[in-house]
Each structure stands twice: as structure tokens, then as C-alpha cells.
N, C-alpha and C positions, 0 to 999 in steps of 0.2 A: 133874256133881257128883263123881264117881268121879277122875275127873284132878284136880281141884283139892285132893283131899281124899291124893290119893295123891302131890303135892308141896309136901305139908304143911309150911310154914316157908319155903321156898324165896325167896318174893315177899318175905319179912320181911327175910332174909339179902341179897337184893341190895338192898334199899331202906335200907339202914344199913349196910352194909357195900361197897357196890357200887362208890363213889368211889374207896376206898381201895387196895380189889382192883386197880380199873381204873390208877390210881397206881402200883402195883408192876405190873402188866403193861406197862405203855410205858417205867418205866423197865427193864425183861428186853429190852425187844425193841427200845426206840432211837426209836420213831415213835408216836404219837398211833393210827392203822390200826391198825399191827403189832399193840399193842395190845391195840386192841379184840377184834381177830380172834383173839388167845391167850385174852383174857379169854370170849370164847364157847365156844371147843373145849372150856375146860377144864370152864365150867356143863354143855356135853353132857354129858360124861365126869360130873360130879358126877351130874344127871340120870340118867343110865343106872345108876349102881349106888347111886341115891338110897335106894332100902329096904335096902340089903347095907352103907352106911355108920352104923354105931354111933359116937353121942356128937359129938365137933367137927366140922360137916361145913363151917365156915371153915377149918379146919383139911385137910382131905379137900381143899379146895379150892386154897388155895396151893400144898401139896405136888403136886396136880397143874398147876396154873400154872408151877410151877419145874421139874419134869421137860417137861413139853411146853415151854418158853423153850431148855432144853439138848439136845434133840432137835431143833429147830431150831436152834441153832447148831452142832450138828455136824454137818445138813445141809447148810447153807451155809458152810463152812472153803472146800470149794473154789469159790464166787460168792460173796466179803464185798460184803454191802452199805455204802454210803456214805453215812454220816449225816449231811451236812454241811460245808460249808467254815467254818473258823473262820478271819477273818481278825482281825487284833490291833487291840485298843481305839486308840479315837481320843480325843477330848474326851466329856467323860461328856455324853451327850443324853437317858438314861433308857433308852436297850438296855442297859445293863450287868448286867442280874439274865437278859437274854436272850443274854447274851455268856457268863455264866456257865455256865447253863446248859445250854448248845451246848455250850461245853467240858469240861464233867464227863461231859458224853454221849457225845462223841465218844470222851475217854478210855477211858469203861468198856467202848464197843464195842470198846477194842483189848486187853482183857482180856481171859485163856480164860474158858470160860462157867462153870469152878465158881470162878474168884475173883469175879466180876462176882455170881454168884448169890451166896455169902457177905458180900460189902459190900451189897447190896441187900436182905437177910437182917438185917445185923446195925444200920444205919446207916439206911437207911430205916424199913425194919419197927419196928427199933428191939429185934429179940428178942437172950436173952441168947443166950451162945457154947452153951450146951448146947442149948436151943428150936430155933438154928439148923442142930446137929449131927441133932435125932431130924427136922427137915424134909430133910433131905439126904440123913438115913440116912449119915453117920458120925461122926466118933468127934470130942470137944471139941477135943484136940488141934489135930488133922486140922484144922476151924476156925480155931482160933488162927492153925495156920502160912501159912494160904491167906489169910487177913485180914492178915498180917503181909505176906508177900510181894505182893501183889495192891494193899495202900496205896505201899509200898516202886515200884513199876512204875506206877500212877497221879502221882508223884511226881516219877518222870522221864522220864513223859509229859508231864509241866506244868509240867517245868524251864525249858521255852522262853522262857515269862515271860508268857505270856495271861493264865494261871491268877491268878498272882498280879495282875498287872495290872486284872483285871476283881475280883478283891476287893478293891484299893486302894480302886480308884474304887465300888463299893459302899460301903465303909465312910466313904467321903469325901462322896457323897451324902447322907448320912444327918442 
């Protein structure tokens, strides 16, 4: 009775919010595992200073999703992992939302991890430039420039012509 009562709301928070959560962890980390395994360390991490967090503790909980995603990726700078071969569309057969998205992936994993965290922030999450700045801890600017430069590099990462190609045929699907 004492445990349950001492992670009070917890059960609620991942049962409505837990999809979403898990959504922004895979795409931080590139893999469906990777993932999951960010999205636990960072419930510990909420868990343990569960009574010392006042007010959003979805909030307590991203900000620790996004710091734990960029500590692992400055672990591995020197062993990148490999997300993937993206080879170029052929006749649309219905992989094309899966070609897509293999190559938005692949991209992002070639971005440093505070542009990748700011498109993923701003674009997925969908928060504004400033929401995005007080989870990062800096400054709106600061945002603006790395969104600006970080689209600008996903850009001609996808000059090749995939990119475009698997949204043709998406939209040609349709």
C-alpha cells in the first residue's frame, strides 16, 4: 500500500501518455529497442526523484528523455551505429510510407544530436521555439538557428533524390 501510494499518478502518466513518450524515444535513438531502453532509464530517473519533482512531471520526464538521447550520442561519436540501408524506390507496392520513413531516419541520425533533438522537439512534439528552448535549457534564438541549419543539412542529405521520390509516390498513392 505504501509503494503504490508513494507513486502516485505514475500508472496514469504512462497509460496516456506512454505511446507518445515511446514515439519521441525511437525517434532520439533511430530503433524501436533503442527506444524503449531510453524510455525506461529515463521512468528510473523520474522514479527516483519522483517526491523531489513539483508540478509537470511529463515534463521532468522528456527533459530527461532528451538529456539521456544526447549522452548517448556523445557516447557513440566514436562507434555510429547503422540504421539502415536505404535503397531507392522502385514501382510503388505500398513500402513507400516505409521508404519514407527509413529515410527521414537515416537523415536525422546524420545530424549532431542538438539539431536532431530541436527538429524532434519542434516538428514532432510539435512545441513552440521557446517550450523547446526551456527543455534544452537555452536560449529561443539558439533554437531558431539549429532548426534553421539542421533543416538546411537534412536537405542535402535528401538531395539524392529518395527523399523526394518516396513522397512523389506517396502522394501519387493517394
Amino acid at each position: 500500500m505504501r509503494r503504490k501510494k508513494r507513486f502516485e499518478g505514475l500508472d496514469a502518466l504512462v497509460a496516456e501518455r506512454g505511446n507518445a513518450l515511446l514515439g519521441t524515444a525511437v525517434l532520439l535513438t533511430g530503433s524501436r529497442a533503442a527506444g524503449e531502453d531510453l524510455l525506461q532509464a529515463a521512468l528510473e530517473r523520474l522514479m527516483r526523484s519522483w517526491s523531489r519533482v513539483q508540478g509537470d512531471k511529463e515534463g521532468y520526464l522528456r527533459r530527461t528523455l532528451y538529456h539521456l538521447a544526447v549522452d548517448q550520442w556523445r557516447r557513440r561519436r566514436r562507434r555510429p551505429e547503422v540504421l539502415g540501408e536505404i535503397e531507392p524506390p522502385g514501382q510503388p507496392d505500398g513500402t513507400d510510407a516505409v521508404l519514407l520513413r527509413q529515410t527521414l531516419t537515416g537523415a536525422l541520425a546524420l545530424l549532431a544530436p542538438r539539431q536532431r533533438a530541436v527538429l524532434v522537439l519542434r516538428y514532432w512534439e510539435q512545441l513552440s521555439e521557446a517550450e523547446a528552448a526551456e527543455v534544452l535549457g537555452c536560449s529561443v534564438g539558439t533554437i531558431k538557428s539549429t532548426a534553421s541549419r539542421a533543416l538546411a543539412r537534412l536537405r542535402e542529405l535528401t538531395a539524392h533524390g529518395a527523399l523526394d521520390g518516396a513522397l512523389e509516390m506517396t502522394r501519387s498513392s493517394r
